[in-house]
C-alpha positions in Angstrom: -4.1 -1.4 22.1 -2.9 2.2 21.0 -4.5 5.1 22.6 -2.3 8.2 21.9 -0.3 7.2 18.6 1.2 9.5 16.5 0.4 11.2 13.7 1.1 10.3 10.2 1.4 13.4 7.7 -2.0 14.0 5.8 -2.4 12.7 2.6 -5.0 14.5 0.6 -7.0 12.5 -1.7 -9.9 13.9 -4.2 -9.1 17.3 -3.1 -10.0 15.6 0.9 -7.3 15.6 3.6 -7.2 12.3 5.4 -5.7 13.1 8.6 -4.4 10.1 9.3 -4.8 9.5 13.6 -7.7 11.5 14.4 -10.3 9.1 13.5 -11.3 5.9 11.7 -12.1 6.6 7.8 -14.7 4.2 6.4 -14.0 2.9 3.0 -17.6 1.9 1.1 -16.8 -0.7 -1.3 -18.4 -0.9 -4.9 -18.0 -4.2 -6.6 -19.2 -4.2 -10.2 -18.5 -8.1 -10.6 -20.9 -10.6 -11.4 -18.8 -13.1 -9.1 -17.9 -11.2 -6.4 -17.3 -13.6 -3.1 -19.5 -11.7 -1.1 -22.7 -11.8 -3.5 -22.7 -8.1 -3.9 -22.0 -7.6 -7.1 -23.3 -4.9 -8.8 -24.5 -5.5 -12.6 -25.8 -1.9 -13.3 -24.3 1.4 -13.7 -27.7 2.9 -11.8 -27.6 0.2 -9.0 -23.9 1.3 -8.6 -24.6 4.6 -7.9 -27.9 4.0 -5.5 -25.4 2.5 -4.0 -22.7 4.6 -3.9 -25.1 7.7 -2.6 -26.5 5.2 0.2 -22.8 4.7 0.9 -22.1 8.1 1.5 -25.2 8.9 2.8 -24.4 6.3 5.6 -20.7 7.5 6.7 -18.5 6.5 3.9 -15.4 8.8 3.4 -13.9 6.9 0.4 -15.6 4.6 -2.1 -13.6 1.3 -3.7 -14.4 0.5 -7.3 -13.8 -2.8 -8.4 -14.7 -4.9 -11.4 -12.3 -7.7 -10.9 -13.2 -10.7 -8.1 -10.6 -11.2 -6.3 -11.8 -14.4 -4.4 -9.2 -17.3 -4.7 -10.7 -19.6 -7.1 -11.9 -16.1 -9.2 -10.4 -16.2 -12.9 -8.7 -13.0 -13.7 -10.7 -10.7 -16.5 -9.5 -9.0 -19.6 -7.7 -5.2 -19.0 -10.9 -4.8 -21.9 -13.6 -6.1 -19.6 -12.4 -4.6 -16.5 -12.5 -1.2 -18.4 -16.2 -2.4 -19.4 -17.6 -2.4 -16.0 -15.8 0.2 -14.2 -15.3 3.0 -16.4 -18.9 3.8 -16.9 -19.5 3.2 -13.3 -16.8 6.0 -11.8 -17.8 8.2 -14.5 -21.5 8.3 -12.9 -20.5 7.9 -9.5 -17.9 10.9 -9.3 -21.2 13.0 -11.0 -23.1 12.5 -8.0 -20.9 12.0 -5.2 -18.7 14.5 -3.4 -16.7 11.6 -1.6 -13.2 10.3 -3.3 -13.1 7.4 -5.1 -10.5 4.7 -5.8 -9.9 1.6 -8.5 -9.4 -1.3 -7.2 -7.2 -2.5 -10.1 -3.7 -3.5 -10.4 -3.4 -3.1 -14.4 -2.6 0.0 -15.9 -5.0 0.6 -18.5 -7.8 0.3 -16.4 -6.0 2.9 -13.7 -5.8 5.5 -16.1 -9.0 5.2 -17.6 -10.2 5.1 -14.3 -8.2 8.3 -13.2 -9.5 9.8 -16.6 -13.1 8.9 -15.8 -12.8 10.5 -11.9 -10.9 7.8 -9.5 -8.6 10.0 -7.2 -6.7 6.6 -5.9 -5.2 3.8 -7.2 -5.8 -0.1 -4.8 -3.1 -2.4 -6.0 -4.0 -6.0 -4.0 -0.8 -7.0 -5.8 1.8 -4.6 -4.2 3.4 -3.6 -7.3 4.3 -7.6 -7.7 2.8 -7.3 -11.2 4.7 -4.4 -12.5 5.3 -1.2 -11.0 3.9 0.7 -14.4 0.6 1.8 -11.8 2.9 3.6 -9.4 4.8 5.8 -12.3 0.9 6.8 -13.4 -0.1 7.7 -9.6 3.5 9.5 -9.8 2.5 11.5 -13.2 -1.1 12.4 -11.9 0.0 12.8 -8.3 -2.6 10.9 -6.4 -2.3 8.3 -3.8 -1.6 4.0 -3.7 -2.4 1.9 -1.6 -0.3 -1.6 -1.4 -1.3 -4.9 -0.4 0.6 -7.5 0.8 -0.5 -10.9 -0.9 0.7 -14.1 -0.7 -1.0 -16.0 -2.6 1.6 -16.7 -5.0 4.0 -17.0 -2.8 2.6 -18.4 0.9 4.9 -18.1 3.9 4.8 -19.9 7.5 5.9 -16.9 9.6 3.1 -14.4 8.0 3.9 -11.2 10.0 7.9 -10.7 8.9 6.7 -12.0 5.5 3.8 -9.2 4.9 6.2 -6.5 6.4 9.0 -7.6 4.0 6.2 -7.5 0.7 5.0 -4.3 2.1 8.3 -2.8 2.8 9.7 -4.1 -0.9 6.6 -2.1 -2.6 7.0 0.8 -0.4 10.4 1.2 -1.9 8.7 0.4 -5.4 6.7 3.2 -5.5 9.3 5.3 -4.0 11.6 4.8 -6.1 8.6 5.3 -9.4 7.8 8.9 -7.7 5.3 8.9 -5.2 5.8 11.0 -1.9 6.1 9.0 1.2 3.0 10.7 2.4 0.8 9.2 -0.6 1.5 5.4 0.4 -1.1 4.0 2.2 -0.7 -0.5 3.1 -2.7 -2.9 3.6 -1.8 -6.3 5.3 -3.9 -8.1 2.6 -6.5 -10.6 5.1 -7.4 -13.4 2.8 -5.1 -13.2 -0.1 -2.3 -16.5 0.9 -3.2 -16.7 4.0 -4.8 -19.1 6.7 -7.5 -18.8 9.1 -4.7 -18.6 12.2 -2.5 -16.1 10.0 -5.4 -13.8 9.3 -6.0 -13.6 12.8 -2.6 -12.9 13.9 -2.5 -10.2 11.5 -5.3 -8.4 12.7 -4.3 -9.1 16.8 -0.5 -7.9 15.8 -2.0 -4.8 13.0 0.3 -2.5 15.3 3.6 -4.1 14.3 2.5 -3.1 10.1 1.2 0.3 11.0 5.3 0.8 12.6 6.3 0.8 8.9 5.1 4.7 8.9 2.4 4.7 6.8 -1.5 4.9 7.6 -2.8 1.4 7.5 -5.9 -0.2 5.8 -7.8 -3.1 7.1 -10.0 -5.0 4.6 -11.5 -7.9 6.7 -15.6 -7.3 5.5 -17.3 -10.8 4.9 -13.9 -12.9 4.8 -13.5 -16.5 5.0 -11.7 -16.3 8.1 -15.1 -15.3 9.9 -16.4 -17.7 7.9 -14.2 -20.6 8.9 -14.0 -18.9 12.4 -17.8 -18.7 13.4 -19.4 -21.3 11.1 -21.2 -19.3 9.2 -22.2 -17.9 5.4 -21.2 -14.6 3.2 -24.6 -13.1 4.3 -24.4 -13.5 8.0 -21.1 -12.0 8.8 -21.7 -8.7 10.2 -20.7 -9.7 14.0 -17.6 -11.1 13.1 -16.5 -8.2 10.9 -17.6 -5.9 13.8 -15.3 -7.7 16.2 -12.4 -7.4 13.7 -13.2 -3.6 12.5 -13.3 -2.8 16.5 -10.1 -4.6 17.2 -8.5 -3.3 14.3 -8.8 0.0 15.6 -7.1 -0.5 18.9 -4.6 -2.4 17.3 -3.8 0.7 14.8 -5.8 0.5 11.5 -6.6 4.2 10.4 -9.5 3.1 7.2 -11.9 0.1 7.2 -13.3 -1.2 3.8 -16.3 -2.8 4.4 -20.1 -3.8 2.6 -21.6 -2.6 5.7 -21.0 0.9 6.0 -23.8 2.4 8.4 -23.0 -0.7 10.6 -19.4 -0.3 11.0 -19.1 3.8 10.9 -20.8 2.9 13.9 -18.4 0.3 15.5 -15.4 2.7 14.2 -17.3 5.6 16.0 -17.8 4.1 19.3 -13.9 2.2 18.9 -12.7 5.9 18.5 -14.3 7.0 21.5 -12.4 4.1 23.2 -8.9 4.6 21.4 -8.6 7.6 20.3 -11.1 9.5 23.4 -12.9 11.3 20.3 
């Protein structure tokens, strides 16, 4: 558990400086997929944004735009499609939301459309693996990454060194195409390559990612590995994400994505009090 860590430098996203130590920040995520794994996909631009205003409403500090599942057995969409969905979506959202907003895309197209349309941050669930073109446009535009660790192309039997090596390879990426240390945010990527027992590890041993410097994002909402762990369906997951949002936080994590905002701005509030005596 960390009580007193240290502070990361602030990154400032949308024009909102996330002072990275000081509290949890809750990230509200927005899927406009038809197939998304949890069975909250959006299929409207005005159910998107009801959405996105209950979001904030709730707690959210940062809203995830997606139009791409990323569940395993998902089929990736066309750069054309994904523009489809998600343009139309940011473009009303950022009109009536005062929150940031990021893509949740790893092609560059839809990043800059996005960007274009009013997404502040780019979420790349491939680490740069699939071209580092999306770290030279946050570079241009001077806005934020976040990098994900995924395996799923390449899975590996000691899963801690292996997502600290993937994360400390796309931290140099996006280095090296422009962007400040301080704009680099990581995620350890539960789910994507991973088993049940590696998830968990990651999520027990978040504090040996968050010593790579840089603020750490936990995306565990809904996942299989409560699934597998309690027995139970998409829909009734809420416990075990709790229990994994709450440990999170001692462990290090400084933003939770999550379905469930009011729910866990709660559990992040009262695992704040706890960690961080806020």
């Amino acid at each position: 558990m960390i009580g007193n860590r240290d502070l990361l430098p602030a990154t400032q996203i949308g024009g909102m400086d996330f002072r990275w130590g000081e509290r949890t920040y809750i990230m509200g995520i927005i899927n406009v997929s038809p197939d998304s794994f949890s069975g909250d996909g959006i299929c409207s631009v005005a159910a998107a944004v009801e959405q996105a205003k209950r979001f904030v409403a709730e707690g959210a500090d940062i809203l995830d735009i997606g139009g791409e599942s990323t569940r395993p057995d998902s089929k990736p969409v066309s750069e054309e499609q994904e523009i489809e969905r998600v343009i139309p979506v940011i473009e009303a959202i950022s009109a009536e939301v005062d929150v940031p907003l990021s893509i949740d895309t790893y092609k560059v197209g839809v990043a800059s459309l996005a960007l274009e349309a009013g997404a502040d941050m780019v979420n790349d669930i491939w680490g740069l693996k699939k071209g580092t073109e999306t770290a030279c446009l946050a570079a241009r535009k001077g806005i934020p990454m976040i990098l994900m660790s995924n395996q799923r192309e390449e899975p590996a039997s000691s899963i801690v060194p292996a997502v600290l090596s993937d994360l400390e390879s796309a931290i140099k990426k996006a280095i090296s195409a422009g962007i400040p240390e301080s704009d680099i945010i990581v995620d350890p990527g539960i789910g994507f390559g991973k088993t049940v027992v590696q998830n968990l590890e990651i999520i027990y041993r978040l504090g040996e990612i968050r010593r790579l410097g840089k603020p750490v994002l936990l995306g565990t909402s809904r996942k299989s590995v409560i699934g597998w762990t309690l027995g139970v369906s998409e829909d009734d997951r809420l416990e075990g994400t709790a229990a994994t949002v709450a440990i999170g936080i001692a462990a290090g994590a400084d933003i939770v994505r999550v379905h469930d905002v009011k729910s866990m701005k709660r559990v992040a509030r009262m695992s704040d009090a706890i960690v961080r005596r806020i």
